[in-house]
Structure formats: C-alpha cells, structure tokens
C-alpha positions in Angstrom: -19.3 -4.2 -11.6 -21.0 -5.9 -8.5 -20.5 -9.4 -10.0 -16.6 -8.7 -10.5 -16.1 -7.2 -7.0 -18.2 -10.6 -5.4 -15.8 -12.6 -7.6 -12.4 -10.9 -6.7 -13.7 -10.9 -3.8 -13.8 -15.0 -3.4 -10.5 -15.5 -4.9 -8.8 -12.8 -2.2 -10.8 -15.0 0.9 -9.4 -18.4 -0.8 -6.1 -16.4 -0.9 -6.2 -15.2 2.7 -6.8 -18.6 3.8 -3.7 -20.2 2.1 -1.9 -17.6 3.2 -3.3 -18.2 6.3 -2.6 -21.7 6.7 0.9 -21.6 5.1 1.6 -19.0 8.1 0.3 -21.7 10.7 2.6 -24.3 9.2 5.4 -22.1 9.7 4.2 -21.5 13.1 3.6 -17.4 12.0 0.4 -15.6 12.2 -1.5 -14.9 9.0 -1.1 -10.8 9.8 2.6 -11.4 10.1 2.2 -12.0 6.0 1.2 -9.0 4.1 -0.5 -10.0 0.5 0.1 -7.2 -2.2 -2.4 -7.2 -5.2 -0.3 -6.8 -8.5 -2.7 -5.4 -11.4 -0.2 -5.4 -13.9 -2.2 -7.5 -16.6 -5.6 -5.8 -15.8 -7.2 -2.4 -16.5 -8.9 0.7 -14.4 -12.2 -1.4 -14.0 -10.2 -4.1 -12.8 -8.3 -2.0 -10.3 -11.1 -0.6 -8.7 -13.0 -3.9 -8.2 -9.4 -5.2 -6.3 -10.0 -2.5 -4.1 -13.0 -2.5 -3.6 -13.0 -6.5 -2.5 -10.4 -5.1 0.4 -6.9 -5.1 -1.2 -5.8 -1.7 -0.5 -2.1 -2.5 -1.3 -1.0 -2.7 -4.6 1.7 -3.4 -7.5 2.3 -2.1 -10.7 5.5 -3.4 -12.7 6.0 -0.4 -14.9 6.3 3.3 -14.0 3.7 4.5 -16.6 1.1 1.9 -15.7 1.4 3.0 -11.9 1.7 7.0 -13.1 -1.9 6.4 -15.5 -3.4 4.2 -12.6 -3.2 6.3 -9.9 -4.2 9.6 -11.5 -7.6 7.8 -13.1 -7.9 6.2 -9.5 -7.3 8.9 -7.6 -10.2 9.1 -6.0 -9.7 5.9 -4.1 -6.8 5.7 -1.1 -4.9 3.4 -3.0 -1.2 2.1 -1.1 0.7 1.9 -4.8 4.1 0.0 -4.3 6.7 0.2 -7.4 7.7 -3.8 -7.8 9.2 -3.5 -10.9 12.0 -1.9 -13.0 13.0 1.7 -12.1 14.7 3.9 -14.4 16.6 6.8 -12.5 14.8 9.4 -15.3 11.3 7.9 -14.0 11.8 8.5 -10.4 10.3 12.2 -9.7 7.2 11.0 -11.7 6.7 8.0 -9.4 8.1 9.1 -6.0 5.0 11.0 -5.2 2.6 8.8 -6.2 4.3 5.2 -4.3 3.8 4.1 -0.2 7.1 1.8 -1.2 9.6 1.3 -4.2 10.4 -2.5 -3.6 12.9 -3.0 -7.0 15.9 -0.4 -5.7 18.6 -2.4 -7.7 21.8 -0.3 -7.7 23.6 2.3 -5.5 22.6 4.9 -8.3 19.3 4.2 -7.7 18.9 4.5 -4.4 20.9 7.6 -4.7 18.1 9.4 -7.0 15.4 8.2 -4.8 16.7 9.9 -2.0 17.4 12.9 -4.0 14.4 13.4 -4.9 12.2 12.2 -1.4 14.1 15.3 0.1 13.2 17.8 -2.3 10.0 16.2 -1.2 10.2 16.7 1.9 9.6 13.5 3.0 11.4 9.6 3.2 10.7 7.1 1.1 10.2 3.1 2.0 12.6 1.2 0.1 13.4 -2.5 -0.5 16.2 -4.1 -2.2 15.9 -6.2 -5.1 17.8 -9.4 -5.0 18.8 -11.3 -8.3 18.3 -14.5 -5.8 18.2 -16.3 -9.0 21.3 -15.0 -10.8 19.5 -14.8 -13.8 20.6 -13.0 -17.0 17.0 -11.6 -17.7 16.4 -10.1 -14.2 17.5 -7.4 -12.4 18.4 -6.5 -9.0 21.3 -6.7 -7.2 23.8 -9.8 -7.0 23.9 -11.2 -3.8 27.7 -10.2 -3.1 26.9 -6.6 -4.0 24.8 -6.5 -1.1 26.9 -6.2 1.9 28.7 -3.4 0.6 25.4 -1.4 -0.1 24.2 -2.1 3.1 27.2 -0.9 4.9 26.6 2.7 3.2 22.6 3.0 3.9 23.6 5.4 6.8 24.3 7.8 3.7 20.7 8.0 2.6 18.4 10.5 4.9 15.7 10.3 2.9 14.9 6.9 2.1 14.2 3.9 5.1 15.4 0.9 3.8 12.7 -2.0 5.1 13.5 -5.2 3.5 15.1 -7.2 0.2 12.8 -8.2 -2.2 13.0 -10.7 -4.9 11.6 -13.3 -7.8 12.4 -17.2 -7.7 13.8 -18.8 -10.6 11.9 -19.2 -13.6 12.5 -22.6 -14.0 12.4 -26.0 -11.6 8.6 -24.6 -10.3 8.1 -24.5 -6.3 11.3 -26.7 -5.2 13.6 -24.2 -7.1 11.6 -21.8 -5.7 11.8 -22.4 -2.5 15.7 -22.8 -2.4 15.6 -19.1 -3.9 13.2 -17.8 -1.1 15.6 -19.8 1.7 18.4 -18.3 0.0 17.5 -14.6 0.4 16.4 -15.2 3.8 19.7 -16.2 5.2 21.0 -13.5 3.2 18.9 -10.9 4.6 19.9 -12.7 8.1 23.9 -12.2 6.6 23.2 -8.8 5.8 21.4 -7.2 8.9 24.9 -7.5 11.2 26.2 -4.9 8.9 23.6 -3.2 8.9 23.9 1.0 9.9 22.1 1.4 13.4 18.5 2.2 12.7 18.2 0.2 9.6 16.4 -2.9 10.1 16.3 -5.5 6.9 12.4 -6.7 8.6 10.5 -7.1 5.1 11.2 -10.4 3.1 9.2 -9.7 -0.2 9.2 -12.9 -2.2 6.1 -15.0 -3.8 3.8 -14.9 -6.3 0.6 -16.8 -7.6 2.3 -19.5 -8.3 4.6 -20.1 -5.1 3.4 -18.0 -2.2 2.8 -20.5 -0.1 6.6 -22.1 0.1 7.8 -18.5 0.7 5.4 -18.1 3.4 7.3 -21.1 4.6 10.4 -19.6 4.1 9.8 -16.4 5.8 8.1 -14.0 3.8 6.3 -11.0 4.9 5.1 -9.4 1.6 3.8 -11.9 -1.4 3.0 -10.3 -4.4 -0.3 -12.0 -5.8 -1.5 -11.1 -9.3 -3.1 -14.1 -11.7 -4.8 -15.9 -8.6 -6.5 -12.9 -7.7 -8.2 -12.1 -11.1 -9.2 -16.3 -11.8 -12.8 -16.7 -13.2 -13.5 -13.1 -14.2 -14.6 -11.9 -18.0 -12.5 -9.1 -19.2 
C-alpha cells in the first residue's frame, strides 16, 4: 500500500503543477481550479491510496459504484460528487451519501433531488449538465433548454444550484475541446442574467485527463481527473 500511495501521490504533484501552470497562463491562481479525483476504473484499494496521497474530492460515474464505495470507505471523510448519470429511482440512495450531484440533466431531476434533500432536512449542491457537445450518446441538457430552467431555479428550496458542468466532444482531441469548454463558458456567462437572485452559476466543471489544461484556459474551476492520476500503478 505504501508504494501505491508514494506513486499516486507523484502523479497528483505532476497534476497540481499543470494545473498550476495552466492557471498562470490564464492569469488565475492555481486554488481558483479545484481538481476532482474520478475512481471510476479503480477499486476500494485504489480509493483509499487517492485519498490518502491528499485528494479528498472525489467522482464516481455510477450510483452503485459511489453507494458500495462509500459504505466500504466509510471510515475515511471522503467529499463523493455524483458526475455521472442519475436515474430519478436512484436518488434517495445517493443523496445522503454526495457533497455535490454535478450531472442534474432535466427539470424532473432536479425536481426529485430537491424532494428528497428536504425530507432530508438539508440542500443539496447541484450542477447542471451541459450536452456542450450535442452528442447523441451523452446526456445533459441542450444548450437552449437552459435558460428556461434557469429562470425557474427560484422554485427549488432545497437544492443550491453552483455551476454547469460538462464533457468535450469525443472527437477532434484538445482543439474541439477547447471550442466545447469556450462554448459552455459564454453560456454560463448567457445564462447567469436570468438567473433567480441568489443563484450564482460560479462553478464551470469541464476537463479531464486528457484536456484539463485547455479548460483551465477556458475558465474552469472543477476538472475531473481520473486515468492521469492512477499512471504507473500495478493493479
């Protein structure tokens, strides 16, 4: 276990410093950047050693995966964030467990989350997924269903919309990219005028592995880093 922690360990400082320097290119400070450590392709072990190495935020795709995660992990102070698809019939399991839901991708949604966060008793940080990319194979919302969400967010007591959140393109590699993570800022920038007093659209998560640097560039305050973190390790 030592000699996974001291190597997870590396790859988050080489991390830190990209993101670091991608910040400085921007003219941002590296804390303005938040990384979030996404342990979808790796186990328990895995997990723990990410944590352990100082990443105390991070990302599970699928509800179960989170739901089995954090009850073997409970022992640890883990910040779990929901990035990917969220069934309405999954939501009571994970709205305990979750510091954030970053996919909300419908009105229905958003509706069940804020059902159940006040039978909870408390709110819920949300994000709004994007489908930046309008691609068939992802969800999230389509750009022009946006503004008319946002106008209605003063409806929802029990959830704080933060932020969008979204994926780049799957094809065309760090220039498509790019235009995606451009694209959502200036939509978030759209967006915020209509926005319900109180609600503030701050959070731009966008970037992975592959391209976190160019949405640095572009704005973002949340990168979602899986592969890079977990480079060089037997499993």
């Amino acid at each position: 276990m030592g000699e996974l922690v001291r190597t997870i360990t590396e790859n988050l400082a080489r991390i830190q410093a990209r993101i670091a320097e991608a910040a400085a290119r921007a003219g941002r400070k590296a804390d303005a950047v938040r990384l979030l450590g996404v342990t979808k392709y790796v186990g328990q072990r895995e997990t723990r050693a990410l944590f352990e190495s100082g990443c105390t935020a991070l990302g599970e795709n699928r509800p179960q995966q989170l739901c089995s995660k954090a009850e073997a992990l409970g022992d640890l102070p883990i910040e779990w964030h929901m990035i990917g698809h969220l069934q309405r019939n999954k939501v009571r399991r994970v709205v305990p467990l979750v510091a954030m839901i970053e996919s909300i991708d419908s009105a229905r949604l958003l509706a069940a989350v804020d059902r159940i966060a006040e039978e909870l008793r408390r709110r819920v940080p949300v994000l709004l997924e994007i489908n930046i990319a309008g691609e068939a194979q992802k969800h999230g919302l389509a750009p022009d269903q946006l503004r008319p969400l946002v106008e209605t967010l003063g409806d929802y007591r029990h959830v704080e919309v933060r932020g969008l959140m979204a994926m780049a393109s799957l094809e065309g590699g760090v220039g498509a990219a790019r235009g995606d993570f451009t694209a959502l800022r200036q939509l978030r920038d759209r967006a915020q005028a209509d926005c319900p007093e109180g609600v503030t659209l701050g959070e731009l998560s966008m970037g992975m592995s592959g391209d976190f640097e160019a949405a640095i560039e572009e704005g973002a305050t949340i990168v979602r880093i899986g592969s890079a973190l977990f480079e060089r390790i037997d499993r």
